[in-house]
C-alpha positions in Angstrom: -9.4 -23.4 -19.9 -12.6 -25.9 -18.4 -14.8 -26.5 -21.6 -12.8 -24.8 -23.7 -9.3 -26.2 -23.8 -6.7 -25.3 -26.4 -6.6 -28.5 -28.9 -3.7 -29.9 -30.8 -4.3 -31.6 -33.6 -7.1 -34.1 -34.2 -8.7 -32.7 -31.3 -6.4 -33.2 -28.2 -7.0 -31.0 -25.3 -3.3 -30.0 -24.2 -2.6 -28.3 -20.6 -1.2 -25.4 -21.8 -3.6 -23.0 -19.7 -5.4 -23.5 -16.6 -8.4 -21.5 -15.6 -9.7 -23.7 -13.0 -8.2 -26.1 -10.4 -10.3 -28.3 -8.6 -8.3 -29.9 -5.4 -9.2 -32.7 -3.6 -8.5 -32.1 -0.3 -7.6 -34.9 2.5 -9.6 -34.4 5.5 -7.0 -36.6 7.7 -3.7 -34.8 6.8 -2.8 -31.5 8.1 0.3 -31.4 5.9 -1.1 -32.4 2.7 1.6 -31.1 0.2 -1.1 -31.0 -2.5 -2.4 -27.8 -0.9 1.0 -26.5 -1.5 1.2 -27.8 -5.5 -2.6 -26.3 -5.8 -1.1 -22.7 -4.8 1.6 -22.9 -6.9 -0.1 -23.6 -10.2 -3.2 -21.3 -9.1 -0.2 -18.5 -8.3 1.4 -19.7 -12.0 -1.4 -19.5 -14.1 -4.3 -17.0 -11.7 -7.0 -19.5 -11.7 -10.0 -19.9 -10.1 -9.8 -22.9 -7.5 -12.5 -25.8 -5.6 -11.3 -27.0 -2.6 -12.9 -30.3 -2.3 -13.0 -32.5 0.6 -15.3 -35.4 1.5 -15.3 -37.6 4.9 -17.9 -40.1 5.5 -20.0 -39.9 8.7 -21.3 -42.8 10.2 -23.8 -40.7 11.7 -25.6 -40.0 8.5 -26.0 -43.8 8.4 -28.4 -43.9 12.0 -31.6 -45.7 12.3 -34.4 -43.5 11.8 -36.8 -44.8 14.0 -34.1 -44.1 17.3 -35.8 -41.8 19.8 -36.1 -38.1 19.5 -33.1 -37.4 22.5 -31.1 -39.7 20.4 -32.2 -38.0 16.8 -31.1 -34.9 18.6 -27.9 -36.0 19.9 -27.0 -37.2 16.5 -28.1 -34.3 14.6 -25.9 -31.9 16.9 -23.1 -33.9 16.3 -23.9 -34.4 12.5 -23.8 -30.8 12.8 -20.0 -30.1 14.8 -18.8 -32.7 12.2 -19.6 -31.0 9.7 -18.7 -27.6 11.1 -15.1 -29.0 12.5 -14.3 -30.3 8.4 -15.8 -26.4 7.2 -13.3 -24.8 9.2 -10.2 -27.1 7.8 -11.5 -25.8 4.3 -11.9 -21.9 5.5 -8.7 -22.2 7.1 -7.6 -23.2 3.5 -9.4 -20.7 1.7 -7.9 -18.0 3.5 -3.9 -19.4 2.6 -5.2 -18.9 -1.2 -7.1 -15.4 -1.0 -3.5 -14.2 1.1 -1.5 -15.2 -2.5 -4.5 -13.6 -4.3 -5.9 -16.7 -5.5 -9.9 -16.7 -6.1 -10.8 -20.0 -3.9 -13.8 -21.5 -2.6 -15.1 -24.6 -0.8 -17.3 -27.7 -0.9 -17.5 -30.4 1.8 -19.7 -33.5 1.7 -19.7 -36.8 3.9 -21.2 -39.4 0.5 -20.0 -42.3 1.7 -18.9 -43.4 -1.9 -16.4 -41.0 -2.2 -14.8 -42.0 -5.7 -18.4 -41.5 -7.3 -19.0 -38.0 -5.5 -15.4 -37.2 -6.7 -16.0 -38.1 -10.0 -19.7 -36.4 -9.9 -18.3 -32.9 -8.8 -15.3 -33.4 -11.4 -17.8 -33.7 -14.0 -20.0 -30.4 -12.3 -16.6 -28.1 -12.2 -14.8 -29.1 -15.6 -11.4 -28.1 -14.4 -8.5 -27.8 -16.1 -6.4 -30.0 -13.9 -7.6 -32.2 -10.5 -5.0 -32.7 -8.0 -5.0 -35.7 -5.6 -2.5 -36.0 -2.8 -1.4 -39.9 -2.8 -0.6 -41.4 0.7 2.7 -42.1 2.6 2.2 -45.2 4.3 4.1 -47.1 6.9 8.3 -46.7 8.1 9.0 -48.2 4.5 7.4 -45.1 2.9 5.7 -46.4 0.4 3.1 -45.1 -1.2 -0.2 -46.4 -1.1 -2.4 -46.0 -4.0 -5.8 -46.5 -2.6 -9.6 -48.1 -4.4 -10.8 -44.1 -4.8 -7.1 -43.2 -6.8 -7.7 -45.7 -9.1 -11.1 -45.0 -9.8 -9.9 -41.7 -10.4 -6.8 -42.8 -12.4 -9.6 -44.7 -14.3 -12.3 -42.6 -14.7 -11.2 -38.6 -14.5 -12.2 -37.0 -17.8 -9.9 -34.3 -17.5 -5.8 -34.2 -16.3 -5.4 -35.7 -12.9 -1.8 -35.0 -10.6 -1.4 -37.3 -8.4 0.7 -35.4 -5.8 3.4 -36.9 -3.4 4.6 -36.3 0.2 7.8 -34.2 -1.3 8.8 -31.0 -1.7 9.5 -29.8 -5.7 12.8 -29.2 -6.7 13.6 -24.8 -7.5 15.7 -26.8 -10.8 13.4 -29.7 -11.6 11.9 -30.4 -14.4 8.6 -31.7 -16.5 9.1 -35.0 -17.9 7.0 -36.9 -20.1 7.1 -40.5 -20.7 6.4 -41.7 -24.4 6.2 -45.0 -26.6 7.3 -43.5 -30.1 6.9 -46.6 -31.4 3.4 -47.5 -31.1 1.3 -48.7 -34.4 -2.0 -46.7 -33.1 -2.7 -43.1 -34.2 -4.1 -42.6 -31.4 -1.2 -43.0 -29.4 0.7 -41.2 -31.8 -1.7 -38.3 -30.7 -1.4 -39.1 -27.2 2.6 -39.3 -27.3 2.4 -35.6 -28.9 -0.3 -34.4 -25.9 2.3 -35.5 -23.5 5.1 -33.9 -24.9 3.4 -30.6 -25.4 1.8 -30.6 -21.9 5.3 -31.1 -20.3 6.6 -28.2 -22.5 3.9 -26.3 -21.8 4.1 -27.2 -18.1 8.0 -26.2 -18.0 7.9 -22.9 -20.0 4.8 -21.1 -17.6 6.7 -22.6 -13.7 10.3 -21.8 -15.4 11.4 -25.6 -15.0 13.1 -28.1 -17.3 11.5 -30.1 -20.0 12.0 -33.9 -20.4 11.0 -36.6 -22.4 11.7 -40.1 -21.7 11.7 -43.5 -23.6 12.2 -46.6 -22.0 12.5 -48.8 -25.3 13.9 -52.4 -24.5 14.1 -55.3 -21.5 17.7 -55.9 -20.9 18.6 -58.8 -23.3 21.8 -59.9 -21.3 19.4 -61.3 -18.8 17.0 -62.3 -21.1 19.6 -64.2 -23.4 23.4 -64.2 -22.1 24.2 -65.8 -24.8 23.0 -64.8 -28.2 25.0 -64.2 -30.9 25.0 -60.8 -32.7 23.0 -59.7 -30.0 25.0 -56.3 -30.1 24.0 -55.2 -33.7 20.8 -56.5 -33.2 20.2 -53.8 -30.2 21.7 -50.9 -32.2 19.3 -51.4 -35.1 16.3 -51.3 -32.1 18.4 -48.3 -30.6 18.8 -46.6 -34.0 14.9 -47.1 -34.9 13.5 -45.9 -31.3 16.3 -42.8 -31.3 14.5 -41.7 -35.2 11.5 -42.6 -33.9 11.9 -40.0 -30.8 13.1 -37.4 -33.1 10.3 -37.4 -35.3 8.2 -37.0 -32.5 9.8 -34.3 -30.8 10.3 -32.5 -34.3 6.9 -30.3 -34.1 7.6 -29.2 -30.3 10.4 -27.1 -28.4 12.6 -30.2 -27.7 15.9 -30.4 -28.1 17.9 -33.5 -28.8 19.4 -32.8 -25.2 16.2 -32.9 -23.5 15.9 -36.6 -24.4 16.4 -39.8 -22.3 16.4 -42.8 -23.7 17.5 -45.8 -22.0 16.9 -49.6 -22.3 15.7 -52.2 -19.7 13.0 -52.5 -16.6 10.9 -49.4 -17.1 9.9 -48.7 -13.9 13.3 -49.2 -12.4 14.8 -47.0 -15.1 12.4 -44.1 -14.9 12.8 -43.9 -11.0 16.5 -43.8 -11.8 16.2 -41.1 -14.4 13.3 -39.4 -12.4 15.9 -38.7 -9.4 18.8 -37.8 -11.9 17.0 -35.3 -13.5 15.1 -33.8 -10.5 11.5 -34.2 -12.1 8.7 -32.6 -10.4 6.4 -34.0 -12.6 5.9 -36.9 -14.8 3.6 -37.0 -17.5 1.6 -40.6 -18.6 -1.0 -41.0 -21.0 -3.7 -43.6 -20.8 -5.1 -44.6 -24.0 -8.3 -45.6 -23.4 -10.7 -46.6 -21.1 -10.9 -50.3 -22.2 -7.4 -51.1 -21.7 -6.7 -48.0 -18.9 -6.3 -51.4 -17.1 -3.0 -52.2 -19.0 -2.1 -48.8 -19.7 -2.4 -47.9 -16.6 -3.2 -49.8 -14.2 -1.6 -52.4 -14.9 1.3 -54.0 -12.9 3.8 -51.5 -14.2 2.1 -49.0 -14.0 1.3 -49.8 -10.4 5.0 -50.1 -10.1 5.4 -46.7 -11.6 2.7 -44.8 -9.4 3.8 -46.6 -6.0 7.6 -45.9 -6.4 8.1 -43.1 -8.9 9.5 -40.0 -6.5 7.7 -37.6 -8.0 4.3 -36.5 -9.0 2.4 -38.2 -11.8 0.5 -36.4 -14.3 -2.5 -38.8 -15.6 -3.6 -37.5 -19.3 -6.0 -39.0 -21.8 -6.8 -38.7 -25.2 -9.6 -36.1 -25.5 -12.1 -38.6 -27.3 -12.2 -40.7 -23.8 -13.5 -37.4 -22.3 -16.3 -37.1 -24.3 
């Protein structure tokens, strides 16, 4: 797809094709289960993949001026560093060209990683980035580091941010939606969603979801309002019509809807495990409040404790 992405309407590029996958590969992690999501997809949709990995070397980062046995001890081992990462990425390379995947390979050691990242993003114009997020600690949590958010941020095409977990053979593509917004744009962005989890679902033969998460839980808020109860089923009433007018113009059935009311985050890991999702679909609006939309505290909620992968989409005019 690259430069020429299929558009919805008013110009939203939806990931209904993928012609190129560029992977950012960890250079620490032998088991990095976003090699195994990259060969999927690549297998899925026979694209063309970049196998990306940087890893800083504090050697590049010697005096100049040390003597010329020291210049030549550093440059040998400048060199087996480099040469010791290549070989990770070879090794790699060969796993895709045995599933008769077209693969190749680019290592670097910047020492601002995000920025190279983002430079070679903007170089390869793929149709999808994948970034493996890490497990950290006994508590297994997952810990969002500065270079994913600068990614979450910044990335001007679909970013997955991939999870230490095996997909489910039944699971499904859900995307996460706010029918209810005043914004067009949104509007836009809540139908890119939707088709990108449909479109997602129908080519890896999973299950399509869309999920609204459309009220805090008044009985905590107010335990004792009165006519509290009709008061939700109007909200209730207005997000369901809402939903269904949103879903009208895709291949959504009524059945393939969640709804549910209180603590999004909470909610959606509950659902998320329920319905086996794979995949989770978000939208970020734009970049001048990707802060709130995104990386905001729940969102940060949503990215660190969310069992699944997370698809990052934004509205095609933030690309540009």
């Amino acid at each position: 797809m690259g430069a020429d992405n299929n558009q919805a309407a008013s110009g939203v590029a939806v990931v209904n094709k993928m012609d190129r996958i560029l992977v950012i590969v960890d250079p620490d992690n032998d088991k990095d289960f976003v090699i195994e999501r990259a060969i999927l997809l690549a297998f899925y949709y026979r694209a063309q993949v970049l196998l990306l990995m940087n890893k800083p070397n504090v050697l590049d980062q010697q005096d100049a001026a040390t003597s010329s046995l020291t210049s030549r001890f550093f440059s040998s081992q400048k060199k087996l560093f480099a040469e010791h990462y290549q070989a990770k990425l070879d090794a790699l390379k060969e796993r895709f060209e045995a599933q008769g995947i077209s693969a190749e390979t680019q290592f670097s050691t910047d020492k601002n990683s995000a920025a190279m990242l983002l430079r070679k993003i903007r170089e390869f114009k793929p149709d999808i980035t994948l970034k493996s997020v890490q497990q950290q600690g006994r508590l297994a949590r997952i810990l969002i580091t500065n270079t994913d958010w600068k990614l979450v941020k910044n990335c001007p095409y679909p970013l997955l941010l991939v999870k230490a977990q095996p997909w489910a053979e039944d699971g499904s593509v859900m995307a996460s939606v706010d029918p209810m917004h005043s914004k067009s744009q949104q509007n836009e962005l809540d139908h890119l969603l939707v088709e990108t989890a449909t479109s997602l679902a129908k080519s890896m033969q999973l299950n399509k979801r869309v999920f609204h998460c459309y009220f805090p839980d008044m009985s905590t808020m107010f335990p004792k309002v009165t006519g509290a109860d009709t008061y939700l089923r109007k909200v209730k009433e207005a997000h369901w019509q809402k939903l269904c007018e949103l879903i009208r113009d895709h291949d959504i059935d009524e059945d393939d809807v969640i709804m549910a009311r209180g603590d999004v985050a909470k909610t959606l890991s509950h659902v998320v495990n329920r319905e086996k999702v794979n995949i989770l679909v978000l939208g970020a609006l734009s970049r001048n409040v990707v802060e709130q939309a995104i990386v905001g505290s729940t969102a940060e909620k949503i990215l660190y404790d969310t069992p699944c992968d997370v698809l990052v989409m934004k509205h095609k005019r933030q690309t540009n």
